[in-house]
N, C-alpha and C positions, 0 to 999 in steps of 0.2 A: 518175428517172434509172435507167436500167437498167445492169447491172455484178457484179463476182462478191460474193458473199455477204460482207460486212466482217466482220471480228471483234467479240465482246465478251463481255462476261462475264454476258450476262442467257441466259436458258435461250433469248432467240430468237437468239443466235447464238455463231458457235464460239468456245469459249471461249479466253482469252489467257494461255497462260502464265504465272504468277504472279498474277493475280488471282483472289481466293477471297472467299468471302462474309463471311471475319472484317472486312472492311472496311464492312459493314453498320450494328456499331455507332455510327458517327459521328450524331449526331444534327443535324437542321439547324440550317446555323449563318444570322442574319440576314446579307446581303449587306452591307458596309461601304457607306455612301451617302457619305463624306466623308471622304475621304485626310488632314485635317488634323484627326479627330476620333483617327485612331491615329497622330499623331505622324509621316509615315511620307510626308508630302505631297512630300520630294526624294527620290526616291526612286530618282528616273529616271536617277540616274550611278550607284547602292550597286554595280550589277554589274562596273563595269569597276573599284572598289574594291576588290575581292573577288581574294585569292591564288587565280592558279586550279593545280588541280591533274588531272596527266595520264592519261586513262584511255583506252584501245581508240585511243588519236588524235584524242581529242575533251577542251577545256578540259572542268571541271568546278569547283562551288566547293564548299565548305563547309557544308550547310546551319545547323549552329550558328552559320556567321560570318554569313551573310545571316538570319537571324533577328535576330541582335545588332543589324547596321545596319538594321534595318527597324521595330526595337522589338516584336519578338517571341518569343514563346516558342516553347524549343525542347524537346519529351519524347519519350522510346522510349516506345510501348504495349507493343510488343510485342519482340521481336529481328529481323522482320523489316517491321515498323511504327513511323513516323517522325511525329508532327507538329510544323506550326508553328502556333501560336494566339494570338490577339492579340483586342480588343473587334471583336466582329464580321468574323470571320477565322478562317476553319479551314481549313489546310494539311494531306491525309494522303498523305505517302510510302511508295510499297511496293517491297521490294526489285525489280531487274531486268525492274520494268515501266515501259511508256511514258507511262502515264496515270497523272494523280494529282489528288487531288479538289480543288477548291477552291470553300468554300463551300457544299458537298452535289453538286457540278457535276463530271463528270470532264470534263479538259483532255488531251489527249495532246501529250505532249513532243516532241522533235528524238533523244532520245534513252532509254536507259532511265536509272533511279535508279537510284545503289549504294548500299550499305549493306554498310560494311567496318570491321571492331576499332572498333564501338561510334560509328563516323559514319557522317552520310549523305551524300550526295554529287548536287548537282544541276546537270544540262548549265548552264554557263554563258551560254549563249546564251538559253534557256529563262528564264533570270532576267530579262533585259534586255526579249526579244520575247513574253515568253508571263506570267509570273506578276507582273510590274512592272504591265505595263500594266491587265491586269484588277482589281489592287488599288488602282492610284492612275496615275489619267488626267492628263496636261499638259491643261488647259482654254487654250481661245482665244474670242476676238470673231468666229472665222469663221463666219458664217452655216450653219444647218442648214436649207434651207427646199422642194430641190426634189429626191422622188425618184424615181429608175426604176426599175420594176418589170419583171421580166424572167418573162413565163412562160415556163418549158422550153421546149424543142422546139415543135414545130409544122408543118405542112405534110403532106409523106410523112414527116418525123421525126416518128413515133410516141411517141416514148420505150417507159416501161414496156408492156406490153399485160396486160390483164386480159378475157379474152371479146371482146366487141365494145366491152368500155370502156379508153381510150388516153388514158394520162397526161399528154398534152398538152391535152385535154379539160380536165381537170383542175387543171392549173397555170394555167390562163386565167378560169375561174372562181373561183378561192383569190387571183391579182390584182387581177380585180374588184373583190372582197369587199372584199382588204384597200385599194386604190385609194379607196375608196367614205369606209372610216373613216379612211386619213390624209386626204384630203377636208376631211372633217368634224374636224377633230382642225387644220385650220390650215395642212398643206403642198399644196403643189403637187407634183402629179403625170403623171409621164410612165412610156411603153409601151414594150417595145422590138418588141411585139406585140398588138394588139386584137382578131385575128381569129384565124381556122387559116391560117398563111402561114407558108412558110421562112425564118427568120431564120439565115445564119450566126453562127455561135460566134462571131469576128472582129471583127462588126459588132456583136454587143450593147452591149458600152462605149463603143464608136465611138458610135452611140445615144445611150446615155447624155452623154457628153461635148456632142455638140450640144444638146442641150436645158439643155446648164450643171446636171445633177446632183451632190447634196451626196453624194448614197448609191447606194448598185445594191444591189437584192435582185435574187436569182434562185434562183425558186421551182420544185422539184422534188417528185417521192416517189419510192420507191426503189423497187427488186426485186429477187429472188435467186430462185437455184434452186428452194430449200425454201420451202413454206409458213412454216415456224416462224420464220422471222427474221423479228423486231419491230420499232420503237422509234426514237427522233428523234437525230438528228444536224445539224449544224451546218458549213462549211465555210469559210475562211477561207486567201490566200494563204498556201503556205511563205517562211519566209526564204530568204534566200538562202544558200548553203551546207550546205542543212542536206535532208533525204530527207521526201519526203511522207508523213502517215498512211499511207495504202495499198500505198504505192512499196514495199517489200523490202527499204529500202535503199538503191535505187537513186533515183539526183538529186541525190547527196551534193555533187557537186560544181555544181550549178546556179550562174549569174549571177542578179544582181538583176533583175527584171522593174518594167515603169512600178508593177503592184500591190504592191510593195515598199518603194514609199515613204508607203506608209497603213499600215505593220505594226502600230503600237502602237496604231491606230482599231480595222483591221480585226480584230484578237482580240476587241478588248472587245465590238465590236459580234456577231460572232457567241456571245461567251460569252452578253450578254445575250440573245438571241434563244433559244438554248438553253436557257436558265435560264425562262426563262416557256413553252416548251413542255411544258418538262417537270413544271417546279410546276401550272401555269393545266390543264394540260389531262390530265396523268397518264402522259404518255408516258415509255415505258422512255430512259433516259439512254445512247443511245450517244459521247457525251462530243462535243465540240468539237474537227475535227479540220483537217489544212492539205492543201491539193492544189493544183496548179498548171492547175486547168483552166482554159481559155481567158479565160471571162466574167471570171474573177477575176486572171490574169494581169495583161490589159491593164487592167484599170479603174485609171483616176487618179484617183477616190475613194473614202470607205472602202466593202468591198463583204465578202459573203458571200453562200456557195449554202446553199440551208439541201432537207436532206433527210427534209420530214413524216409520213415512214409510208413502210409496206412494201405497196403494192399485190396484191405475192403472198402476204400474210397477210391469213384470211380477218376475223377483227378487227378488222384496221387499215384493209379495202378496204373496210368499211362505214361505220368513221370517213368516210374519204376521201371517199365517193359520197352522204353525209349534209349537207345546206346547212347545217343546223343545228350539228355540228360542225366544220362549215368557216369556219362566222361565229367559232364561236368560235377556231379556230386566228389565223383573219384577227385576230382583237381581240388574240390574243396578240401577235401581231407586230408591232403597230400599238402597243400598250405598250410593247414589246419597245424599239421605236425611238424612244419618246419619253424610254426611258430611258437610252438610250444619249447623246441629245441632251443632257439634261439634265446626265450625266458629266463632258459634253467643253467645256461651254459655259459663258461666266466668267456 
């Protein structure tokens, strides 16, 4: 997917205001596989328990109080470093930024962290939609069995352009791949594309929805101005109310979309998908982020765009154009979603 250069804080791209490499030392934490192994398995009402308090015009809570209700610990590293820690759980807060790490993973918020007379302070809403769900999933009976696969673009939608090689090329072949191992792995699989054909945005879900899909991936790679931007990213519906990663700001005032009623899915599921890009394959951590783009708007189940590399990085275009790192990305994704299933599923 082509678009202006994202932020972050790795040397491939511009860096974020308050993020600095002191946050380096965390070392990785193992991912919690069982909400009821930390105590921590209701978790899913602590936010609207939580006193909130008023910042910029946005609720916030306590991070010492929602540590308390979660059975977690709460310590300053540093004056302007926060975590929460628990078996298998590492929360780090940094002052007046949007991202915060969870688990070795950065998430980006609705808002930034404060960090004010010795507390911290976390969007309330980010409790309920962002940090609840990725640490302890409501599990259901509902089937996980049949999903669609969305290559990018297609047709005259080129997407990204590298020379004569076009990132639509490339999303359709990375489908395949990963089509091939959930395949073999048990699910059923549908396209919202098989060939080079124009698919509207509008229609992918729509897509999706008639073949009765549990999940929608929609599989991209990125580009920017500069060669030097790196590194994987993950996307995932905004809430409602609340401004997109990329947005400025603006969208603050958004309605709920049909994708808004998958929100505590669709986090986890892109958290996971990220979390094995990045461990499985080595890529730079540009966190797990929300956007209201179309595919993921409409979809009524859980979905994410996931963003594998930088096309106009010459490191990353050879990952990309390599079958053999592309098997492997595909096997990541293909983990990625069995463990998301596994999460959600009694």
């Amino acid at each position: 997917m082509s678009g202006p250069l994202p932020s972050s804080n790795k040397p491939g791209g511009t860096p974020e205001p308050g993020l600095h490499s002191r946050r380096e030392f965390l070392g990785r934490a193992a991912v919690a596989t069982a909400a009821t192994a930390l105590g921590i398995n209701a978790r899913g009402q602590e936010a609207s328990r939580l006193q909130p308090v008023s910042f910029m015009g946005r609720n916030y809570a306590r991070a010492s109080a929602y540590a308390r209700s979660a059975g977690l610990s709460f310590k300053w590293t540093s004056p302007e470093l926060a975590t929460l820690t628990g078996p298998g759980v590492s929360i780090l807060l940094d002052h007046d930024s949007r991202k915060i790490r969870i688990n070795n993973i950065w998430v980006w918020l609705s808002a930034p962290v404060w960090l004010r007379d010795r507390e911290a302070f976390i969007p309330l809403l980010d409790i309920s939609k962002t940090v609840e769900p990725i640490l302890s999933q409501r599990r259901s009976r509902q089937a996980l069995r049949t999903i669609c696969l969305d290559p990018g673009h297609g047709g005259e939608d080129t997407g990204k352009r590298d020379g004569n090689r076009n990132e639509k090329q490339y999303t359709l072949l990375l489908a395949r791949d990963v089509g091939r191992l959930l395949g073999r792995a048990g699910f059923r699989v549908t396209y919202t594309r098989t060939s080079d054909r124009p698919v509207e945005l509008s229609d992918r879900p729509l897509i999706a929805q008639r073949h009765k899909a549990d999940l929608f991936l929609s599989l991209h790679y990125n580009g920017a101005d500069v060669s030097s931007a790196f590194g994987a990213e993950v996307y995932c519906m905004t809430p409602a109310g609340t401004s997109s990663t990329n947005a400025g700001g603006e969208g603050a005032d958004s309605p709920a979309y049909p994708g808004n009623r998958m929100d505590e899915r669709n986090i986890l599921l892109a958290y996971e998908l990220q979390k094995l890009m990045v461990a499985r394959l080595g890529r730079t951590d540009r966190g797990v982020r929300r956007a209201r783009f179309a595919v993921l708007r409409d979809a009524t189940m859980p979905a994410a765009l996931i963003e594998a590399g930088f096309m106009s990085n010459p490191q990353e275009a050879r990952w990309i154009y390599s079958s053999k790192d592309r098997a492997l990305l595909a096997q990541a994704i293909v983990d990625a979603v069995r463990n998301f299933k596994k999460a959600i599923s009694l």
